[in-house]
C-alpha positions as CSV (number, residue, x, y, z in Angstrom):
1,X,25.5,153.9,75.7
2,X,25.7,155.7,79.0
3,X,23.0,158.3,79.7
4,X,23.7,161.6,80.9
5,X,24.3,162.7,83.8
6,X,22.6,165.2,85.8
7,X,23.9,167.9,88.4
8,X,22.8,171.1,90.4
9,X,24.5,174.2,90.3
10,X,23.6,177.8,91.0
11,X,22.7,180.0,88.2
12,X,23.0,183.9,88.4
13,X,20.5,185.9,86.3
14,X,21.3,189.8,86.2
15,X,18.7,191.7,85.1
16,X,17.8,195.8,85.0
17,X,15.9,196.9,87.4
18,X,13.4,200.2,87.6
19,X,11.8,201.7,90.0
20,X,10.0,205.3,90.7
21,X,12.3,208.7,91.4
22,X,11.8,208.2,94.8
23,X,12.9,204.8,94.6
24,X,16.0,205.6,93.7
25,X,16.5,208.0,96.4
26,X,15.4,205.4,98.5
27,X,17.7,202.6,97.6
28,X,21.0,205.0,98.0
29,X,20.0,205.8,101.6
30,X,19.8,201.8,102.5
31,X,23.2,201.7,100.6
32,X,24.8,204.7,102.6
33,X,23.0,202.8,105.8
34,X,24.5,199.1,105.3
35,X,28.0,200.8,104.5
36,X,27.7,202.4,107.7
37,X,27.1,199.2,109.6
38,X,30.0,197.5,107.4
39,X,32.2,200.0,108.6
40,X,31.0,199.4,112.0
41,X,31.2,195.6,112.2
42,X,34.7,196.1,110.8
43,X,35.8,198.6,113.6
44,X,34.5,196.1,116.5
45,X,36.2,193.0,115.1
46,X,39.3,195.2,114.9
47,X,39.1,196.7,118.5
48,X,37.7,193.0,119.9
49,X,40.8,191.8,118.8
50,X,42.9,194.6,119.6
51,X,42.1,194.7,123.2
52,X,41.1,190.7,124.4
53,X,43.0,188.7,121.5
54,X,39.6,187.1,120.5
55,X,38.0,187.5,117.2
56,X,34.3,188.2,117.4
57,X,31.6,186.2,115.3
58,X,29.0,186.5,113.0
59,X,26.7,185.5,116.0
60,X,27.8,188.0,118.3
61,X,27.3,190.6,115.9
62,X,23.9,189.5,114.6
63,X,23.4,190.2,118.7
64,X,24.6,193.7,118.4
65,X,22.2,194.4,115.0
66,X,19.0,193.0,117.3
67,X,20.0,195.8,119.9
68,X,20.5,198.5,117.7
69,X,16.8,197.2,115.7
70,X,15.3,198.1,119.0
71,X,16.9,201.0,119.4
72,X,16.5,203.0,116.0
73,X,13.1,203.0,113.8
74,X,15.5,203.1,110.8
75,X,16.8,199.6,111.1
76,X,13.2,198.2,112.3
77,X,11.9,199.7,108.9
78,X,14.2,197.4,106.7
79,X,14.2,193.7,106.5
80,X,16.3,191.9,108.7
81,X,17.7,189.8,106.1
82,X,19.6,193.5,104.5
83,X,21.0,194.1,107.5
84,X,22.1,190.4,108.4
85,X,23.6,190.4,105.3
86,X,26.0,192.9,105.8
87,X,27.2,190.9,108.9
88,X,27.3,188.0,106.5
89,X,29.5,190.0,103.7
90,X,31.7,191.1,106.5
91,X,32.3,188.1,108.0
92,X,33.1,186.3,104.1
93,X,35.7,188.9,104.1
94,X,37.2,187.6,107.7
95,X,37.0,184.4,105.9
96,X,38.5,185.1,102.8
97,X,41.5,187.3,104.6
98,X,42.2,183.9,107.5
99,X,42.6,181.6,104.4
100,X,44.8,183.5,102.4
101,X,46.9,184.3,106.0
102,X,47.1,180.2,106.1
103,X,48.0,179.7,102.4
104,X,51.1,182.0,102.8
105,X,49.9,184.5,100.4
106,X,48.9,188.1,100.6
107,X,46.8,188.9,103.5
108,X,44.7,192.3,102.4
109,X,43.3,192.8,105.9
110,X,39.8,193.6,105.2
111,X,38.7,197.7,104.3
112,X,36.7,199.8,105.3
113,X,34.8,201.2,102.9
114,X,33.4,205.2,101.7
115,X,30.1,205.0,100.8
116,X,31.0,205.3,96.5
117,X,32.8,201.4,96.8
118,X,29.3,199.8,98.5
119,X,27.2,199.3,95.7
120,X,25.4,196.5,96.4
121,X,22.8,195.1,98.9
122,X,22.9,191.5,100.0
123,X,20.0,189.8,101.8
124,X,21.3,187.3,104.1
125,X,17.8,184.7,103.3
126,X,15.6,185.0,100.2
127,X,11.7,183.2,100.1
128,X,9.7,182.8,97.1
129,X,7.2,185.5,97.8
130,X,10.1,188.3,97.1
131,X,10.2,187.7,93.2
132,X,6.3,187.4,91.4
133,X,6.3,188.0,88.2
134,X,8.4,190.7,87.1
135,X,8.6,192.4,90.6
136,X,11.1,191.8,93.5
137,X,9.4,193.3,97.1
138,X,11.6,193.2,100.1
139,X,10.8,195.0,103.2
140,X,12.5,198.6,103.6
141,X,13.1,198.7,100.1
142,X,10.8,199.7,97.3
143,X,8.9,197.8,94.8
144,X,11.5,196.7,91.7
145,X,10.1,195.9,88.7
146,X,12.5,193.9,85.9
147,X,12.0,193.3,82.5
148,X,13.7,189.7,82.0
149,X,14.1,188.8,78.1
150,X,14.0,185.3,79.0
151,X,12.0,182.9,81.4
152,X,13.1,182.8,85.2
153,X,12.8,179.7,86.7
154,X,10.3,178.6,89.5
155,X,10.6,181.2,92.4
156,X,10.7,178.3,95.0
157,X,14.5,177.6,93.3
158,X,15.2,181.1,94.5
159,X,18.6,180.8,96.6
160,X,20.2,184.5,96.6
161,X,18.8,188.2,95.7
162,X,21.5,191.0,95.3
163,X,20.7,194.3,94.5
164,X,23.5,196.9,93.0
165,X,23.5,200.6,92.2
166,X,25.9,201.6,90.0
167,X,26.0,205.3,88.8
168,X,22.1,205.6,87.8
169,X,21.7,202.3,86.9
170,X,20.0,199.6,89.0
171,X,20.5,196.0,88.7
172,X,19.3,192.7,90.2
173,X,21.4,189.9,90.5
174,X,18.7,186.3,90.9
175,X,20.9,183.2,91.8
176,X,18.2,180.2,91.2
177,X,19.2,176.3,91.8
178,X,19.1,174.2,88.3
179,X,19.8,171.2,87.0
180,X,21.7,170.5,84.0
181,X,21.8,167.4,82.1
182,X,25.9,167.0,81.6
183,X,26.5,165.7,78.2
184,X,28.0,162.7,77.9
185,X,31.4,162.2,77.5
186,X,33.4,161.9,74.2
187,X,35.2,158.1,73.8
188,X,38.3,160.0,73.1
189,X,40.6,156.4,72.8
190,X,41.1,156.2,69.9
191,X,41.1,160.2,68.7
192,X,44.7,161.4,67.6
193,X,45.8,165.1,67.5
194,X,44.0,166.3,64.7
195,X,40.9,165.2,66.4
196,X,38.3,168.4,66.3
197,X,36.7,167.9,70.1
198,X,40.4,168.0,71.5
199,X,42.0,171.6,71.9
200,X,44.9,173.9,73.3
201,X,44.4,177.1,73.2
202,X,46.7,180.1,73.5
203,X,46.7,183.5,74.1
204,X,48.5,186.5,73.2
205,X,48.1,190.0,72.1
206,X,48.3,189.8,68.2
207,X,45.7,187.3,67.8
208,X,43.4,187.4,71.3
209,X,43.4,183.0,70.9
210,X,45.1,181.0,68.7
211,X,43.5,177.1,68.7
212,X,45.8,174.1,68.0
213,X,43.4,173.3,65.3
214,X,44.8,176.0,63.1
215,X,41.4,178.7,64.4
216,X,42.7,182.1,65.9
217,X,39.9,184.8,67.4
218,X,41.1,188.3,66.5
219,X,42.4,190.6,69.6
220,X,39.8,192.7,70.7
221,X,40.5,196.9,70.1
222,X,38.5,199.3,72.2
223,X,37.5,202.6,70.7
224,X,38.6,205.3,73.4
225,X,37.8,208.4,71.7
226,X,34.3,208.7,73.4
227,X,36.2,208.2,76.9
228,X,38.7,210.5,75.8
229,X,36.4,213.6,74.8
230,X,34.6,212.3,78.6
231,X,37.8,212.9,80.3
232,X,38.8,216.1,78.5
233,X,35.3,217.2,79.9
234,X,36.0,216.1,83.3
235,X,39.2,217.9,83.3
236,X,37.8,221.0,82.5
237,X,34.7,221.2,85.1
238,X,35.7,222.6,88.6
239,X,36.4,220.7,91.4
240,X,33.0,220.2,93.6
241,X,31.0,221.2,91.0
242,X,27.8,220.2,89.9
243,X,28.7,219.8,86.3
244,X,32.1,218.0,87.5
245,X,29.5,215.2,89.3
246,X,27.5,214.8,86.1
247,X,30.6,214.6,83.8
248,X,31.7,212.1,86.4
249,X,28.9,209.8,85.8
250,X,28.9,210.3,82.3
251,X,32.4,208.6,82.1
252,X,31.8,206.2,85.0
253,X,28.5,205.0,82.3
254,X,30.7,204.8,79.2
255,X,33.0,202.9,81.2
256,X,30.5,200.3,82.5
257,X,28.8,200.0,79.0
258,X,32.3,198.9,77.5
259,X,33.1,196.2,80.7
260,X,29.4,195.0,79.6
261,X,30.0,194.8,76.1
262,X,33.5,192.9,76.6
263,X,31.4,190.4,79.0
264,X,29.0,189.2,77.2
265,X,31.4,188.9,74.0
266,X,33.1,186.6,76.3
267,X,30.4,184.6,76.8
268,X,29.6,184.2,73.4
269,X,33.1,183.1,72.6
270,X,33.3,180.5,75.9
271,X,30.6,179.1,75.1
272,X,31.3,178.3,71.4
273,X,34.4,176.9,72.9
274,X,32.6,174.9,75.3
275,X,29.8,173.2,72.7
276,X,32.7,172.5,70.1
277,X,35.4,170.8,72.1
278,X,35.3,167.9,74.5
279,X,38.6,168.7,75.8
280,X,40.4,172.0,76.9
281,X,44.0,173.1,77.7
282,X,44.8,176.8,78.3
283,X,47.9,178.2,79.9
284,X,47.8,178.5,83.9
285,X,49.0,182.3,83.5
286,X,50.0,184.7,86.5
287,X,48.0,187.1,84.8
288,X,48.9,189.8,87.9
289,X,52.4,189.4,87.5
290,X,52.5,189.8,83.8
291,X,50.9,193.3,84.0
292,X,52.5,196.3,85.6
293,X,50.6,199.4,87.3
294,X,51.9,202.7,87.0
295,X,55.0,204.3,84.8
296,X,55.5,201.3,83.0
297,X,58.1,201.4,79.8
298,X,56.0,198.4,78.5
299,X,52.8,200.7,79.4
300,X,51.1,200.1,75.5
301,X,51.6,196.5,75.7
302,X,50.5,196.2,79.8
303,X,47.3,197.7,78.1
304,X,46.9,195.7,74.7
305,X,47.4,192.4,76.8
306,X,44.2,193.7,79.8
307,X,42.1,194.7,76.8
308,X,42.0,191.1,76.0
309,X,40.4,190.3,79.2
310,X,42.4,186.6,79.5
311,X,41.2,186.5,83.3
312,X,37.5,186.4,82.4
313,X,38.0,184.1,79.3
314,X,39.6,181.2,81.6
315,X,37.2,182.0,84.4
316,X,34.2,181.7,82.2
317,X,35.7,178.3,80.7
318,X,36.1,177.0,83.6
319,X,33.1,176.9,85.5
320,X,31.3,176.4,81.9
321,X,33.6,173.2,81.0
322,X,32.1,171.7,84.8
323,X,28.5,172.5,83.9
324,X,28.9,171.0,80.3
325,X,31.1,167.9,81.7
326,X,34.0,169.0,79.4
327,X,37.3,168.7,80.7
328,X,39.5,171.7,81.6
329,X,42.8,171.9,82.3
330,X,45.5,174.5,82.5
331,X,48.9,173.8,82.2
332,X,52.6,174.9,82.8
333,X,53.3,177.9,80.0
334,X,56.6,177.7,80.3
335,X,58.9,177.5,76.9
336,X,55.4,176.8,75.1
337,X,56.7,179.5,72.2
338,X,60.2,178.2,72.2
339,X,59.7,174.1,72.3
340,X,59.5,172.5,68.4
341,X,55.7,170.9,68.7
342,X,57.1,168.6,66.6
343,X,60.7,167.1,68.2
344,X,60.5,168.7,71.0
345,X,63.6,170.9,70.7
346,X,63.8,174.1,72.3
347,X,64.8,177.3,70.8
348,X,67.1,179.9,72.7
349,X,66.4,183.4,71.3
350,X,64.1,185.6,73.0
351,X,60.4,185.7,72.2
352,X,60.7,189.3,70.7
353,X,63.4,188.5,67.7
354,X,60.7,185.8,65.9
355,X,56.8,185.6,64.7
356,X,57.8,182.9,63.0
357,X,58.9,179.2,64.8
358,X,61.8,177.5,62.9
359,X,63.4,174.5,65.1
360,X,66.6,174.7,64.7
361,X,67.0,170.5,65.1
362,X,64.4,169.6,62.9
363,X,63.8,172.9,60.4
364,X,59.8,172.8,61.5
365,X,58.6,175.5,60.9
366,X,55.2,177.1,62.1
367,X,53.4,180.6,63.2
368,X,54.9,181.0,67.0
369,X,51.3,181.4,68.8
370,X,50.1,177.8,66.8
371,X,53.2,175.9,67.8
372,X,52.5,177.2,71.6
373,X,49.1,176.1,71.2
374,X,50.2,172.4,69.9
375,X,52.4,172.2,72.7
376,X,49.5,173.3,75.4
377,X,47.2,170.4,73.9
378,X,50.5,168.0,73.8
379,X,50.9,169.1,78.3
380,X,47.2,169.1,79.1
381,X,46.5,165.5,77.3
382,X,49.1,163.6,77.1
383,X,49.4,163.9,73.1
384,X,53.5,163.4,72.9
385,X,55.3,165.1,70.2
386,X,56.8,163.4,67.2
387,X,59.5,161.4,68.7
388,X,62.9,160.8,67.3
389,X,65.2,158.6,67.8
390,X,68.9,159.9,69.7
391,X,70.6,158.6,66.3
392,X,67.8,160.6,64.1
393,X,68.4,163.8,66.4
394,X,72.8,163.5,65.5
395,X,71.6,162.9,62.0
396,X,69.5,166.0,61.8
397,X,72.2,168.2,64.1
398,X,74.8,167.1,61.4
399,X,72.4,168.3,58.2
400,X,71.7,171.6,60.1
401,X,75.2,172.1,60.5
């Protein structure tokens, strides 16, 4: 029998966070303070390169930032590790931008940034002593107290602290280093199709997943009638007015409530998925190319299909499937509604004139989203499709005829 085996991996904790009115206060000035030396950092790589042809570094920078610490009370006041780690965030989006430049995709140059998109503030280096108890202290910034509903792990495995505003509320994002003992591996030899730790999953609009097993989860459906009655206020304040700002935070809190809600439904349904299957195929969708911004004539499906939040569900599997030792694998979606799962024939109408599957060789017939879910598990494992011989296929041609 072999014995599990055991990796590390980091482990993000958000909790809320609470502090005192002035607090508060305090925290947005540090925000409107890191964005300003964002912007900055950005400008000098820019006009570095602009006028010598060289980037500029990290190092250099973090050169600058000592400079300017001696110069202004303001920065000596906050931690060096806040300020470094806008240098660091900067310089991950310099990263970021150079690889996708080499990959030959998009480039989105790096932006700067008003001081409503910088929400969060990341320490560059984290020690024990910032997180006892339920309290996070780091210099410059006030004391945070959390209420976690569930143990944290040993400070000492502390490896990242972020901490983001959002509207009025406060939260603390604690990446710790764990172990996890990977369970062991499913003999899958001798398992055929039916098998219940061996899965293809599909998704679609109608049902949100459809399982090769015959399981579907039902698409998700967002009451908007609170956001609606928040816009309809929003549209009647005044521009620049007081009651226009609160209004605006109103919706922006409704709007993050529902995002929260939707994430940790995913979770709940990823991780079902992960304890209940040794094996996983999903489609490898182009998720940003299937949806379309702006006057759409396919608007009310572009929205039914990101309501279903596919994107999260495959990223959540993902990284879940590694942690578990599952295996994950996404495969090629083409024609998976329009091959037989069965002889592998493929059917030549469009999507949108059939619910139901009938192969036209072999008179199969099956719901369209559980025959492209066969056919995902029959890609992503191997499992071939009932085969049949070329004398077979003439006979069936002939009785379809």
């Amino acid at each position: 029998m072999d014995t599990p085996q055991t990796t590390t991996f980091h482990k993000t904790y958000q909790e809320r966070g609470y502090c005192s009115r002035t607090g508060y206060a305090r925290i947005r000035e540090v925000l409107r303070a890191c964005c300003w030396l964002y912007n900055q950092s950005l400008e000098q790589r820019k006009n570095t390169y602009l006028a010598d042809g060289k980037g500029m570094t990290m190092y250099r920078q973090m050169k600058g930032l000592t400079q300017l610490r001696k110069e202004q009370q303001f920065w000596r006041d906050i931690g060096l590790t806040v300020s470094r780690g806008v240098l660091v965030r900067v310089d991950r989006s310099f990263k970021a931008f150079f690889r996708r430049v080499k990959a030959g995709e998009k480039p989105g140059y790096p932006r700067f940034k008003p001081h409503q998109r910088y929400q969060c503030i990341e320490l560059a280096s984290v020690t024990a002593g910032m997180v006892k108890g339920n309290r996070i202290k780091v210099k410059g910034l006030p004391v945070i107290r959390i209420r976690p509903n569930r143990e944290l792990p040993d400070s000492s495995q502390l490896k990242a602290l972020r901490i983001g505003m959002h509207g009025r509320i406060l939260t603390v994002d604690l990446v710790y280093e764990e172990e996890q003992n990977i369970l062991a591996p499913v003999d899958m030899e001798q398992a055929d199709l039916s098998h219940d730790t061996v899965v293809g999953i599909d998704v679609g609009v109608n049902e949100r997943m459809t399982f090769s097993d015959g399981n579907t989860v039902s698409r998700r459906v967002i009451d908007r009638s609170r956001e609606t009655k928040l816009q309809q206020s929003i549209s009647r304040c005044q521009r620049g007015s007081n009651r226009r700002r609160k209004a605006v935070a109103t919706f922006a809190r409704e709007k993050r409530r529902n995002t929260v809600r939707n994430r940790n439904e995913c979770h709940r349904l990823t991780t079902a998925i992960v304890q209940n299957y040794q094996k996983i195929a999903v489609e490898k969708l182009a998720i940003k190319n299937m949806s379309r911004k702006g006057g759409s004539r396919k608007r009310g499906l572009n929205r039914s299909m990101m309501e279903q939040a596919w994107g999260m569900l495959f990223q959540q599997l993902r990284y879940k499937a590694e942690w578990a030792g599952r295996q994950f694998v996404e495969v090629d979606p083409r024609y998976t509604s329009k091959t037989c799962s069965r002889c592998g024939e493929v059917r030549k109408e469009k999507l949108a004139v059939y619910r139901v599957f009938v192969c036209p060789l072999c008179g199969y017939t099956e719901d369209r989203d559980l025959n492209a879910a066969k056919n995902i598990l029959q890609r992503g494992w191997g499992y071939p499709a009932q085969s049949f011989s070329r004398a077979e296929k003439d006979i069936l041609v002939q009785l379809s005829i």
